[in-house]
C-alpha positions as CSV (number, residue, x, y, z in Angstrom):
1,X,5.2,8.1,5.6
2,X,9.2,8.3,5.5
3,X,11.7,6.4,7.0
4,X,14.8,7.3,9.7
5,X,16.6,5.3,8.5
6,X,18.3,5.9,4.9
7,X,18.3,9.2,3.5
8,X,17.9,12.4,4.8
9,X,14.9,13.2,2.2
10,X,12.8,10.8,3.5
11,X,12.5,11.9,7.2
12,X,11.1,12.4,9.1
13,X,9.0,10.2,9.7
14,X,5.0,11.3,10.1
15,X,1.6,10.1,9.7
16,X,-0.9,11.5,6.9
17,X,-4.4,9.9,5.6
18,X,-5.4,10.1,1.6
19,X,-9.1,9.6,0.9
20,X,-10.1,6.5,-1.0
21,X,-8.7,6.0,-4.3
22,X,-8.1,3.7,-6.8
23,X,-4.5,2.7,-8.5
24,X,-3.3,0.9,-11.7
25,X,-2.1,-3.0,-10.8
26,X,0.4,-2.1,-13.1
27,X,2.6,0.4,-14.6
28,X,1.9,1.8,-18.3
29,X,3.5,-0.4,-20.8
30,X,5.2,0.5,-24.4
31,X,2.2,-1.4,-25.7
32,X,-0.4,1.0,-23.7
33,X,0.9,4.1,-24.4
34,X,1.3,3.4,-28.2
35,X,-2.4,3.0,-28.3
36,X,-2.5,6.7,-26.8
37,X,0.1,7.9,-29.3
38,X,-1.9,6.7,-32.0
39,X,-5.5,8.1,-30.7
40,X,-3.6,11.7,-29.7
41,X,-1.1,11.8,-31.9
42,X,0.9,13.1,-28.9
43,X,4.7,13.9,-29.5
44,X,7.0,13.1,-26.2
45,X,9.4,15.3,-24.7
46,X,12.4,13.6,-25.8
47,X,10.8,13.5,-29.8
48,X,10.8,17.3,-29.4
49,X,14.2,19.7,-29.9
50,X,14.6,21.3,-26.5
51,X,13.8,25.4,-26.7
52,X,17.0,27.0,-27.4
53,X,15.9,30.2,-25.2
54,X,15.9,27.5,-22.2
55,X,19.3,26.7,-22.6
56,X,21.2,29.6,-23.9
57,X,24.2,28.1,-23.4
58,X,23.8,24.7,-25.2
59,X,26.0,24.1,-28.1
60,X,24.0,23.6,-31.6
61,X,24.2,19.9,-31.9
62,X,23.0,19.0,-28.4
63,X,19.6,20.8,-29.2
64,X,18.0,18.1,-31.4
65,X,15.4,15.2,-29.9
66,X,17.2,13.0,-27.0
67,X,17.0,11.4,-23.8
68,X,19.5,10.1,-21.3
69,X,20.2,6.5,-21.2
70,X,23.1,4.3,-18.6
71,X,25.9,2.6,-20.2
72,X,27.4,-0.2,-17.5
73,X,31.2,1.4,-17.5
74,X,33.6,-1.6,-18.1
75,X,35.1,-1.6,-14.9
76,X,34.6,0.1,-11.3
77,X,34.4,3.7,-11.2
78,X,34.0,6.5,-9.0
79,X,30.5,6.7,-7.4
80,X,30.5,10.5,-7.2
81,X,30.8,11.2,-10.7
82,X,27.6,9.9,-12.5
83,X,29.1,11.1,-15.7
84,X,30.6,7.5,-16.1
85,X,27.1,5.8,-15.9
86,X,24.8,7.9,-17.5
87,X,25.0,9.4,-21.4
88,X,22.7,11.8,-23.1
89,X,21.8,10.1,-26.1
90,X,20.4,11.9,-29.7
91,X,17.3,10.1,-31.3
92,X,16.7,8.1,-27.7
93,X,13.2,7.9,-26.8
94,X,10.1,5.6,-25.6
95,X,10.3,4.5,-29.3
96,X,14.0,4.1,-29.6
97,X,14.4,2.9,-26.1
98,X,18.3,2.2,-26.7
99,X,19.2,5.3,-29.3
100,X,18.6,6.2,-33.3
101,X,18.3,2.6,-34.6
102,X,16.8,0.8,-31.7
103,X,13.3,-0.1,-31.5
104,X,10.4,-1.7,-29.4
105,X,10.3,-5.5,-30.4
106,X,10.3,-7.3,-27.6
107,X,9.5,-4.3,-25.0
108,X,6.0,-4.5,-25.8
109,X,5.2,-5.2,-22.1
110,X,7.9,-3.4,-20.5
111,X,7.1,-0.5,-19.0
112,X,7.2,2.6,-20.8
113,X,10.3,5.0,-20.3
114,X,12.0,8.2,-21.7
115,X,8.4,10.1,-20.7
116,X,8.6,13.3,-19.4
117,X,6.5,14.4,-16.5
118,X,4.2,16.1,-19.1
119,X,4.0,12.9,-20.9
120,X,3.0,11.1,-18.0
121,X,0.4,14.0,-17.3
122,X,-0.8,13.6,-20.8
123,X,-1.8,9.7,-20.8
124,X,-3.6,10.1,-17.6
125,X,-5.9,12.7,-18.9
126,X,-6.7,10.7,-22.1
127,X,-7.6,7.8,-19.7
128,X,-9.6,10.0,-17.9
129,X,-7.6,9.4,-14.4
130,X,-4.4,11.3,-13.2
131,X,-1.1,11.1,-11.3
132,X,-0.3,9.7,-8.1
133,X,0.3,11.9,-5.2
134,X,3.2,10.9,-3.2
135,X,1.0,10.0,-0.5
136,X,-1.4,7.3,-2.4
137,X,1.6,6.3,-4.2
138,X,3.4,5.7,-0.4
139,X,0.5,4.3,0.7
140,X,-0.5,1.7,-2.2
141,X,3.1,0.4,-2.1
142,X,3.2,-0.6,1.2
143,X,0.6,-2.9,0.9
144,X,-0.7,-2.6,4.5
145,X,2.7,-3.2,6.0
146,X,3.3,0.2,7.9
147,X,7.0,0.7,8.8
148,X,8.5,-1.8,6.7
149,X,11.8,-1.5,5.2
150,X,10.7,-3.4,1.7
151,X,7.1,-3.4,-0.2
152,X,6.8,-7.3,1.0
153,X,8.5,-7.3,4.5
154,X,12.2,-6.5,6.2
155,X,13.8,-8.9,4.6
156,X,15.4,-8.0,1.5
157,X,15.5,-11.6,-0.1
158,X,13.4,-13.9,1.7
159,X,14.5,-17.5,1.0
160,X,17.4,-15.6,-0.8
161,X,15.1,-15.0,-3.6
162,X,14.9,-11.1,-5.2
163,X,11.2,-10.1,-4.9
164,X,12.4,-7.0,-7.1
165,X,13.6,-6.0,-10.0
166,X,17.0,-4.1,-8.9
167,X,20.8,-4.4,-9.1
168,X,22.7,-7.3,-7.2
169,X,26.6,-6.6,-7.5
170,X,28.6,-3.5,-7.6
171,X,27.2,-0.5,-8.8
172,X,27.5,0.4,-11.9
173,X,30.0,-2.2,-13.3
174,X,28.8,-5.5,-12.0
175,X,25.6,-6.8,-12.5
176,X,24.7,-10.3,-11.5
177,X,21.5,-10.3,-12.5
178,X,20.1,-12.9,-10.0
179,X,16.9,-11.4,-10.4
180,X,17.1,-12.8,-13.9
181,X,17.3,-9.0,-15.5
182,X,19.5,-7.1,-16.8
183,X,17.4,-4.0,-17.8
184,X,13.6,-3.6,-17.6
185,X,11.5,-6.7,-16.8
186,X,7.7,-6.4,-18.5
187,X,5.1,-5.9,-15.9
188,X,4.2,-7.8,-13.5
189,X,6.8,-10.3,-13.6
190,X,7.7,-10.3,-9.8
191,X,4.9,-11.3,-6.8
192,X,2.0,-8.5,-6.3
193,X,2.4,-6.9,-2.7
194,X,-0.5,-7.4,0.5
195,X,-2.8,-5.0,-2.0
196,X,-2.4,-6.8,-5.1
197,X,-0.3,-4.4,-7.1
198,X,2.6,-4.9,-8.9
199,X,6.2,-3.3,-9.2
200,X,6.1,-0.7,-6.7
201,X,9.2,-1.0,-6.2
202,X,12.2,-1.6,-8.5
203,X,12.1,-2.3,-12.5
204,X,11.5,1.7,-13.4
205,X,11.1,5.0,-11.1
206,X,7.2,6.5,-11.2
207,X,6.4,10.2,-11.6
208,X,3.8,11.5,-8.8
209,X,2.6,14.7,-9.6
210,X,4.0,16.6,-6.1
211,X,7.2,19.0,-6.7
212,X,9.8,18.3,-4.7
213,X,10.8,19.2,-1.6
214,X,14.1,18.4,0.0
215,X,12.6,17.1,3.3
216,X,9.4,15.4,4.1
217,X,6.6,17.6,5.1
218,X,6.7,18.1,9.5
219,X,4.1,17.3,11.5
220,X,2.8,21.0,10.3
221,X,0.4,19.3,7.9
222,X,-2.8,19.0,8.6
223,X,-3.2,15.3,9.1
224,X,-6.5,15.1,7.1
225,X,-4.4,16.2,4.3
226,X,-1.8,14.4,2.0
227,X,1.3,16.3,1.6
228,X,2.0,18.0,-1.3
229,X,4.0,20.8,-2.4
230,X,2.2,23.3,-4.3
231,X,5.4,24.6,-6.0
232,X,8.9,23.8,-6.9
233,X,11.9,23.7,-4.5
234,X,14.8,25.3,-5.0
235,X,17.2,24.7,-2.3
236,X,17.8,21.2,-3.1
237,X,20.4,19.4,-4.9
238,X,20.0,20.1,-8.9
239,X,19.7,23.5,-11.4
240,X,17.0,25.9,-9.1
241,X,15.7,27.0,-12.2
242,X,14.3,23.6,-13.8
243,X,11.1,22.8,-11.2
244,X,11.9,19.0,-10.0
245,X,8.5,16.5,-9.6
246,X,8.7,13.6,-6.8
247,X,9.9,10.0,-8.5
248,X,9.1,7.2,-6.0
249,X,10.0,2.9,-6.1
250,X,13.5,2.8,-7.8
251,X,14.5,1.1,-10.6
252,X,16.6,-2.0,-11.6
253,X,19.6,0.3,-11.2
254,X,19.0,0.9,-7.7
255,X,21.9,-1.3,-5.5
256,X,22.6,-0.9,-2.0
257,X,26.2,0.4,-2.3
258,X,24.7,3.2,-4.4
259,X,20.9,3.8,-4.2
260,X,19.4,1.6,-1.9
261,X,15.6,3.1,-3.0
262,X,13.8,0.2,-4.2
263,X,11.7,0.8,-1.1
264,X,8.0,2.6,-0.5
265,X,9.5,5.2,1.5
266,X,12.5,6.3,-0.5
267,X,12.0,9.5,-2.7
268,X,14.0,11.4,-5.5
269,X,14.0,14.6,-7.0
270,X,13.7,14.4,-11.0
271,X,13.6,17.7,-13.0
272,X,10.6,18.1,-15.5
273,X,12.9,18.8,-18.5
274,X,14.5,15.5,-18.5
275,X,13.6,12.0,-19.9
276,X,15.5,8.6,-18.9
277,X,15.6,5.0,-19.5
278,X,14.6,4.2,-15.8
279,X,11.5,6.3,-15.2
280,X,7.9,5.7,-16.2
281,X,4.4,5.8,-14.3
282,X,1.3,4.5,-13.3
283,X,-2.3,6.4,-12.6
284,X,-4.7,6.7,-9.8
285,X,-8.7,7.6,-9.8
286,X,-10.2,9.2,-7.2
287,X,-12.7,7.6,-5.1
């Protein structure tokens, strides 16, 4: 697991084993999680009015239903303030993927986004399996190639084709879109890796169900064990007081003059309270 040679959250490098399991080929779709909607009648994070006690100092109007969506700025901007790029967004959700208005048509087979971690939790349990750790989800995306930069090899385009679903251009005003996508592709539209599966990398980040911490486990853990933290981190980047879950694979906003992650061994810290436009998930069942 990890990789020397990106960011510092992904060292250092070390070896783990994960007893047999079994993972989704794909991620959930729009279409797939309706069906659980409609069987549960679950409501999503970003349907629900945050808790005013959680955010005292919130003004009134920012505490209805939302989610956070990017908006390509018209021209180039400065990389250290995300603020141009990214936009909460009132009556966004995994049913109004683009804001109030916005719907589903289309998206059907596009994986589903603006879930929470909860969410995510949620459709696993109805379909009787559960989240990836980190380590299965490290594992299943490397497809049997062990130290590879990419989930097909070390070259990023082979043939100068993208294998991926990510961001060619300048990040986040230029997008080429040679991969033939501007947003989220439906699943399954790019080549499956050595074990079959699809989208590990790129299209939409995936929630595991390990919290975050802001190095990879040291050669501490026992190696019969995967690594997982059994509690939040605090003393990474981000508000220490909203507990942060481990997102893995990237997303078609990933570009490498910005976030060069659409790899097996990159890692992000995503806090539980939030919902985007790039995240979504895919389950595991234990052997």
């Amino acid at each position: 697991m990890g990789d020397e040679r990106f960011y510092a959250e992904e060292r250092p490098v070390h070896r783990v084993t994960v007893d047999g399991f079994w993972i989704d080929t794909r991620r959930v779709t729009n279409r797939e999680f309706g069906s659980f909607v409609a069987e549960t009648g679950h409501v999503t994070l970003a349907e629900r009015p945050p808790d005013p006690a959680l955010y005292p100092d919130a003004a009134p109007e920012q505490l209805v239903p939302g989610s956070i969506l990017f908006r390509r700025p018209a021209r180039r901007v400065r990389l250290t303030d995300w603020r141009r790029w990214w936009v909460w967004v009132p009556g966004a959700s995994r049913r109004h993927p683009e804001g109030a208005g916005s719907s589903l048509g289309g998206l059907e087979e596009h994986p589903v986004v603006h879930v929470g971690h909860e969410d995510a939790e949620a459709y696993a349990r109805w379909a009787g399996k559960q989240l990836p750790s980190e380590a299965q989800w490290e594992y299943a995306a490397r497809g049997g190639l062990d130290g590879a930069v990419y989930a097909w090899g070390d070259d990023p385009e082979p043939e100068g084709r993208p294998l991926v679903n990510s961001w060619q251009g300048e990040f986040p005003w230029q997008n080429l879109e040679r991969d033939g996508f501007a947003g989220t592709s439906p699943v399954g539209s790019f080549p499956p890796n050595g074990y079959g599966l699809y989208d590990m990398t790129g299209n939409v980040w995936e929630w595991t169900r390990d919290w975050f911490t802001s190095r990879q486990r040291s050669d501490e853990t026992p190696p019969c064990c995967a690594p997982r933290a059994d509690s939040p981190d605090s003393s990474s980047e981000g508000a220490p007081d909203i507990p942060r879950r481990v997102i893995k694979g990237g997303s078609h906003l990933c570009a490498p003059n910005y976030c060069l992650r659409y790899r097996p061994a990159a890692r992000q810290a995503e806090p539980i309270d939030s919902t985007t436009s790039h995240i979504g998930f895919r389950c595991v069942v234990q052997a």
